[in-house]
C-alpha positions as CSV (number, residue, x, y, z in Angstrom):
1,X,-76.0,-5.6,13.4
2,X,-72.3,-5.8,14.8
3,X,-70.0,-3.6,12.9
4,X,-66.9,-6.1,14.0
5,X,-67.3,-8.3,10.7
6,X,-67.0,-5.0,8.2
7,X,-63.2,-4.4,8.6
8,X,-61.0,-6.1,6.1
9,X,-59.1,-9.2,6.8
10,X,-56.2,-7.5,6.8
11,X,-56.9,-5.4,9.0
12,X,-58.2,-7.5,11.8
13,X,-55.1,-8.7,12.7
14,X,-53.0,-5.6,12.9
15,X,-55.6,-3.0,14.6
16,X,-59.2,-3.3,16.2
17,X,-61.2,-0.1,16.8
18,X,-62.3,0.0,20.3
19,X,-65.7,0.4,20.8
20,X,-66.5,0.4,17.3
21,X,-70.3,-0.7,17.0
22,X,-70.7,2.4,20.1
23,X,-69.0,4.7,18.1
24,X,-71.2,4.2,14.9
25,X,-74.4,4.3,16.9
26,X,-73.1,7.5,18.5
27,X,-72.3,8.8,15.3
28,X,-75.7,7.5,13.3
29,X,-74.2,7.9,10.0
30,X,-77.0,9.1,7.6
31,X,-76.8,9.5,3.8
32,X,-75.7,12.5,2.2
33,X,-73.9,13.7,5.7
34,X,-70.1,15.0,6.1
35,X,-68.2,13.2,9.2
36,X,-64.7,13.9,10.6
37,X,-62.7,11.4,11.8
38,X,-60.1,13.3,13.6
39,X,-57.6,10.3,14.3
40,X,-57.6,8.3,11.5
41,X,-54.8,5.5,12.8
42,X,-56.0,2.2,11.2
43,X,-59.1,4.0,9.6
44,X,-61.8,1.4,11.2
45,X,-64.2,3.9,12.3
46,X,-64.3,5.7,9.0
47,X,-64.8,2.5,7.0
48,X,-67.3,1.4,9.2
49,X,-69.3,4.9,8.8
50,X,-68.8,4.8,5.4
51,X,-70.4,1.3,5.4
52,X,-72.8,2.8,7.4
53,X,-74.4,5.5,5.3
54,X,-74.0,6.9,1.9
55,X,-72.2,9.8,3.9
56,X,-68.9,11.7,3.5
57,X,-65.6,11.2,5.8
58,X,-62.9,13.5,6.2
59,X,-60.1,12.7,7.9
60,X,-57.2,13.9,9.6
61,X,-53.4,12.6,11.0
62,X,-50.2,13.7,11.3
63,X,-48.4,10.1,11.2
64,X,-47.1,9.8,7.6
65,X,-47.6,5.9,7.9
66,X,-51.2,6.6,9.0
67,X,-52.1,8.8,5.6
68,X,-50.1,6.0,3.6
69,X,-52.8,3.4,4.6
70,X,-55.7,5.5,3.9
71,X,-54.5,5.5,0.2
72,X,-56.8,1.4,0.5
73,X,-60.0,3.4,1.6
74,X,-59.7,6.4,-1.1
75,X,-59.5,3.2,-3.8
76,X,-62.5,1.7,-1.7
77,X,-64.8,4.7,-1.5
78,X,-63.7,7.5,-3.9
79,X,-64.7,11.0,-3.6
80,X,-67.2,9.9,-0.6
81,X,-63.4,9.5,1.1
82,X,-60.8,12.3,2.0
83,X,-57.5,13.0,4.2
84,X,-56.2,15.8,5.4
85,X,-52.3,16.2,6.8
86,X,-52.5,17.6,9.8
87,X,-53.5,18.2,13.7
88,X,-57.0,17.3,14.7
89,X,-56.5,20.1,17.0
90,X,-56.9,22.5,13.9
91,X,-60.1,21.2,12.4
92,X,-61.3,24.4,12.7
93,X,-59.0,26.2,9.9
94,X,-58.2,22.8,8.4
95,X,-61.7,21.8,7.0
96,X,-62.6,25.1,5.9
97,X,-59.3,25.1,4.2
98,X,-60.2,21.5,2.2
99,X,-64.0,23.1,1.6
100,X,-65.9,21.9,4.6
101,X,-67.3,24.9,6.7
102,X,-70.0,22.8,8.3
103,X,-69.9,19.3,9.4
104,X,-72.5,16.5,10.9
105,X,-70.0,15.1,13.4
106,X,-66.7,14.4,14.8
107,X,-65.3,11.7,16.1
108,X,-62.3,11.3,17.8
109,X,-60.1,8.1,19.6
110,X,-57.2,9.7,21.6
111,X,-54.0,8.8,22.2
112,X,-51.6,6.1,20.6
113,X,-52.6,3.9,17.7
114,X,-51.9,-0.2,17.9
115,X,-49.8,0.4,15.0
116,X,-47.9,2.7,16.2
117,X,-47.3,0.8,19.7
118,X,-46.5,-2.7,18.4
119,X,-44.4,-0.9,15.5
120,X,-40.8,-0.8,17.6
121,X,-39.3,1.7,15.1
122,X,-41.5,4.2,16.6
123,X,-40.4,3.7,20.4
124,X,-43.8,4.3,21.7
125,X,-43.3,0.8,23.8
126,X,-40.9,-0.8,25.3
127,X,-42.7,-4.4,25.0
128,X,-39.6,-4.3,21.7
129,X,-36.5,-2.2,21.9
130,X,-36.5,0.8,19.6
131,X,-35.0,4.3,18.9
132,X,-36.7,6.1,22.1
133,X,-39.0,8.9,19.6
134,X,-42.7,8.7,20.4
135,X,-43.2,11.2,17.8
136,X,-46.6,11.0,16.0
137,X,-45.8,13.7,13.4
138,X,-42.2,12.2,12.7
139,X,-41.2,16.4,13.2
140,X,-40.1,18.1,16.3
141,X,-38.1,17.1,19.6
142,X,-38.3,13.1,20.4
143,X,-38.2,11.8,23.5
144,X,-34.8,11.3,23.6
145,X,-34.4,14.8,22.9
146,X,-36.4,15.6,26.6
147,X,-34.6,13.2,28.6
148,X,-31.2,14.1,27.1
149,X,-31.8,17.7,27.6
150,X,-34.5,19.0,30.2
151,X,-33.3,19.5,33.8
152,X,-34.3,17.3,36.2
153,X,-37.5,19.8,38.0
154,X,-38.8,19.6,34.5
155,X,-38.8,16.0,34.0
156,X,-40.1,15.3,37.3
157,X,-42.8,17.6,36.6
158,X,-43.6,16.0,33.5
159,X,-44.1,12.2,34.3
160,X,-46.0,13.3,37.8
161,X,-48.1,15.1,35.8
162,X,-48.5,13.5,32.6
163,X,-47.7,10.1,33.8
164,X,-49.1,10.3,37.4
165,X,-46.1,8.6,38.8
166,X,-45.8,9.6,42.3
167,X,-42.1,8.4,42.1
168,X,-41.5,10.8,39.4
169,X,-38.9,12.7,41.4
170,X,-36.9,9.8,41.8
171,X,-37.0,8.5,38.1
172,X,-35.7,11.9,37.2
173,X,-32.6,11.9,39.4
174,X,-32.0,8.5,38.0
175,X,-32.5,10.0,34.6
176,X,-30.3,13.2,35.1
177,X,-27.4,10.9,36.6
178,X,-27.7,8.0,34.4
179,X,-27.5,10.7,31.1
180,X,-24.3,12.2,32.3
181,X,-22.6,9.0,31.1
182,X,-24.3,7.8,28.5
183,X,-27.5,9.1,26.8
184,X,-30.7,7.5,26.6
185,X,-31.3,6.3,23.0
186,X,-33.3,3.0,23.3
187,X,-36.7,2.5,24.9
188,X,-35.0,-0.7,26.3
189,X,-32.7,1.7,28.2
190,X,-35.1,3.4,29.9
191,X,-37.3,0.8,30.9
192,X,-34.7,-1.5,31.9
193,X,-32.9,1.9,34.1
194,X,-36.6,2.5,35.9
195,X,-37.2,-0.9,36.6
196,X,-34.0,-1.0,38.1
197,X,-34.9,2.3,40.2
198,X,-38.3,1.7,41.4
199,X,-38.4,-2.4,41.3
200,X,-40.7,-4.7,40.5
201,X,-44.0,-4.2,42.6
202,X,-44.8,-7.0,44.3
203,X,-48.1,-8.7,43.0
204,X,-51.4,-9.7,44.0
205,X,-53.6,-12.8,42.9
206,X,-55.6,-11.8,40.1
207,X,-53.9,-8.4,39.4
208,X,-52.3,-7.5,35.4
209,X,-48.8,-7.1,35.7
210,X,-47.5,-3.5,35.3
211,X,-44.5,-2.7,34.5
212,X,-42.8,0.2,36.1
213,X,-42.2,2.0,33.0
214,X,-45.6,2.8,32.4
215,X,-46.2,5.8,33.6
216,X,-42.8,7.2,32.4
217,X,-43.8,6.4,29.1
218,X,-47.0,7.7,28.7
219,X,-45.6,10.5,30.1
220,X,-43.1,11.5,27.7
221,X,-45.5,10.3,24.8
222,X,-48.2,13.2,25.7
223,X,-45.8,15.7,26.3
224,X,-43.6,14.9,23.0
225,X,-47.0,14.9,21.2
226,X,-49.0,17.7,23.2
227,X,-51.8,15.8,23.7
228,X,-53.6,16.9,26.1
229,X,-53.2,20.7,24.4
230,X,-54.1,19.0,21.1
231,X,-57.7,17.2,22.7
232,X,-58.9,21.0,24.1
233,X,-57.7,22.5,20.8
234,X,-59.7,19.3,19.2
235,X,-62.8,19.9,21.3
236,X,-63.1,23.9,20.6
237,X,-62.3,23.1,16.9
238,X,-65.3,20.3,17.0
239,X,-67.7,23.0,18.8
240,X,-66.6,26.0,16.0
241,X,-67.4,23.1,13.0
242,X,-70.2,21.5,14.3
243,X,-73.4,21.9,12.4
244,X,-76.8,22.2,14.6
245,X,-77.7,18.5,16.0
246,X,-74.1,17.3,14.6
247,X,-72.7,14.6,17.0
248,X,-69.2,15.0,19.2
249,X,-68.2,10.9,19.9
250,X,-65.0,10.7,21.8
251,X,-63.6,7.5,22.9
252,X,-60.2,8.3,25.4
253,X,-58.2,5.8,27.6
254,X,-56.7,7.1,30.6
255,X,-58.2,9.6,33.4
256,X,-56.2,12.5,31.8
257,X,-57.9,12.4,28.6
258,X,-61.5,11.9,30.0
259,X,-61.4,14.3,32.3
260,X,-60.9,17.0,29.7
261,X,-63.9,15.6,27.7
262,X,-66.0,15.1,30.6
263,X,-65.1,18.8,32.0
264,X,-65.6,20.3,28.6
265,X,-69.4,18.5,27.9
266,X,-70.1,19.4,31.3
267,X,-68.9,23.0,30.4
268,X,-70.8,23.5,27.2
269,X,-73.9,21.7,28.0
270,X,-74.5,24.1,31.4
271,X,-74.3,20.5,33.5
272,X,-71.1,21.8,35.9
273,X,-72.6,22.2,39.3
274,X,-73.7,26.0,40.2
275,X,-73.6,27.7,43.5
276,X,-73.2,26.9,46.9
277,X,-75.9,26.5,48.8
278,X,-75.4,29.5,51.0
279,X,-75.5,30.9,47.5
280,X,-78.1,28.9,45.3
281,X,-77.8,29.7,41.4
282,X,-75.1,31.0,39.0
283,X,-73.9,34.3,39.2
284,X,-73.2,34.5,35.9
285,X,-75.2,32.6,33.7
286,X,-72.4,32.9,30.8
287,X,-72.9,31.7,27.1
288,X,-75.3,29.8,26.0
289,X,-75.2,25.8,26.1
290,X,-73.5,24.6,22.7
291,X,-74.0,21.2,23.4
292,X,-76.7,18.3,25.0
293,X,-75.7,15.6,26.3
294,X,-77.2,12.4,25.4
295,X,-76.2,9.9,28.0
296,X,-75.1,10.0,31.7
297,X,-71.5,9.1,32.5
298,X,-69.6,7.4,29.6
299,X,-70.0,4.1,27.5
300,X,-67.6,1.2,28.6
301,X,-66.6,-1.4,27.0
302,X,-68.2,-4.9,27.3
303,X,-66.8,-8.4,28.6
304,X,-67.0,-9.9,25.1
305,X,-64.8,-6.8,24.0
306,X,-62.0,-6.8,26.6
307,X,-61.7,-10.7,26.1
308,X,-60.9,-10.0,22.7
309,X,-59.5,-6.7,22.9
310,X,-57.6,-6.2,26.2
311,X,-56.3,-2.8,25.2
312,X,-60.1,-1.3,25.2
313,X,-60.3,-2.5,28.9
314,X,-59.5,1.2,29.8
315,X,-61.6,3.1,27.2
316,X,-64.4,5.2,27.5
317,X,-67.0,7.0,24.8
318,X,-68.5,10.3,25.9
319,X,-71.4,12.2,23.3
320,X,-72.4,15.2,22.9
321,X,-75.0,16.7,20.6
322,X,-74.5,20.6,19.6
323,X,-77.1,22.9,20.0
324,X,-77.6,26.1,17.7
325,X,-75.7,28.2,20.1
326,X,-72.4,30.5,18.9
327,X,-69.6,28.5,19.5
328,X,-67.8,29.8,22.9
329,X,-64.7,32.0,22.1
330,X,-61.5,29.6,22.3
331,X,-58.9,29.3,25.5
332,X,-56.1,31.2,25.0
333,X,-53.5,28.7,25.0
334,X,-50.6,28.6,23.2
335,X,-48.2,25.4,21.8
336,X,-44.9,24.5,23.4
């Protein structure tokens, strides 16, 4: 049975869960069970869990807006419902912290929330103008702050690597020289100043329109937010909380993000290619698997869905099952 009929009206207009009937089968909810959502957003997977099985979710975010609407699901669900304030990337001391030292799964859906996109307040998007933040957490330096402040090197570095824009050295000049007279406060001001630098590429039948912002954008979004830091802190703290057979379901949208999962389920699962064949076999065999993987590849979304949902169009849902094996010790990587 489709899970796309179970969200509330309400809802459905505002915020659809990508891959949503994928995610619960992932998951397979079953009664009595603890689940984490680790990005609550809109909360569509955890209702749809919750309508699943007679099963616990736990949740987590660190958009104030984001724990505000879960206050509808906790008057929906009771005690079988909780939310915790905070970074997904610290499950690991956060559950235990609530009571939860083992869980059945996590899921997680990385990146930006619809609601936080289409909302201009939050200057996520320059589709409306808005104060240029990008801050989930509503705490900490805004975007404004980094391209008001950060030399140009460091800019450059950031959108070519965050943002894969190989013009990224020119948007930074542009940025450095445009600041000097006035500073960047609006998300129209940007977009409008690296349109103006970099043009309007010129388009070919049957291709989306782009606009040259893009890249910037999500650029300066991940590194306001530490995103990428906060999925391999996410995926460690999944692997440390994970009960035997419990279920890893991550659902990311842009090379950047899936790379990191797929590396990491190739990782733990002992899948990454071994020696060469001058030298057949791993040296080191290393820790013990503490996952399985259950499919090949990753799960994309259907026609049907990108018809209706044009923002899944890029998604895609990786799962891993964990295995009894001691969790790996954790990267040493600090925060910014």
């Amino acid at each position: 049975m489709s899970n796309a009929n179970i969200l509330p009206k309400e809802a459905a207009g505002q915020h659809i869960p990508v891959l949503l009937d994928e995610v619960v089968d992932a998951m397979a909810p079953r009664d009595g069970e603890v689940y984490v959502d680790g990005t609550f957003g809109a909360g569509g997977y955890t209702r749809a869990v919750l309508q699943s099985a007679d099963c616990r979710v736990v949740a987590i975010d660190r958009d104030p807006d984001a724990i505000k609407r879960s206050e509808a699901l906790k008057d929906e669900f009771g005690d079988r419902f909780q939310i915790l304030d905070g970074c997904f990337g610290d499950m690991a001391s956060l559950l235990p912290e609530a009571g939860f030292n083992v869980v059945h799964g996590v899921m997680l859906d990385i990146g930006v929330s619809s609601f936080q996109l289409d909302e201009a307040e939050r200057g996520f998007s320059f589709m409306a103008d808005g104060p240029l933040d990008m801050r989930m957490g509503r705490a900490g330096e805004s975007a404004a702050d980094v391209v008001n402040t950060y030399g140009e090197e460091e800019l450059a570095d950031i959108i070519y690597n965050y943002g894969e824009e190989r013009k990224s050295r020119r948007v930074a000049a542009a940025i450095v020289k445009d600041r000097a007279t006035v500073p960047f406060e609006r998300t129209k001001q940007l977009a409008d100043m690296i349109e103006r630098v970099l043009g309007r590429p010129p388009m070919k039948k049957g291709q989306r329109a782009v606009h040259p912002a893009t890249r910037t954008f999500q650029a300066l979004r991940i590194h306001v937010n530490d995103e990428l830091g906060e999925l391999r802190r996410g995926l460690e703290g999944a692997e440390a909380i994970l009960s035997e057979h419990g279920r890893l379901v991550v659902v990311s949208f842009h090379s950047l993000e899936d790379r990191i999962v797929k590396n990491f389920m190739a990782e733990r699962s002992g899948q990454q290619a071994g020696g060469s064949r001058h030298m057949p076999g791993p040296i080191d065999a290393g820790p013990a698997p503490t996952f399985k993987l259950k499919n090949k590849g990753a799960v994309k979304p259907g026609e049907e869905e990108v018809g209706r949902n044009p923002r899944s169009r890029s998604s895609r849902l990786r799962l891993a099952i964990r295995t009894n094996a001691p969790a790996w010790v954790p990267a040493r990587e600090g925060r910014r």
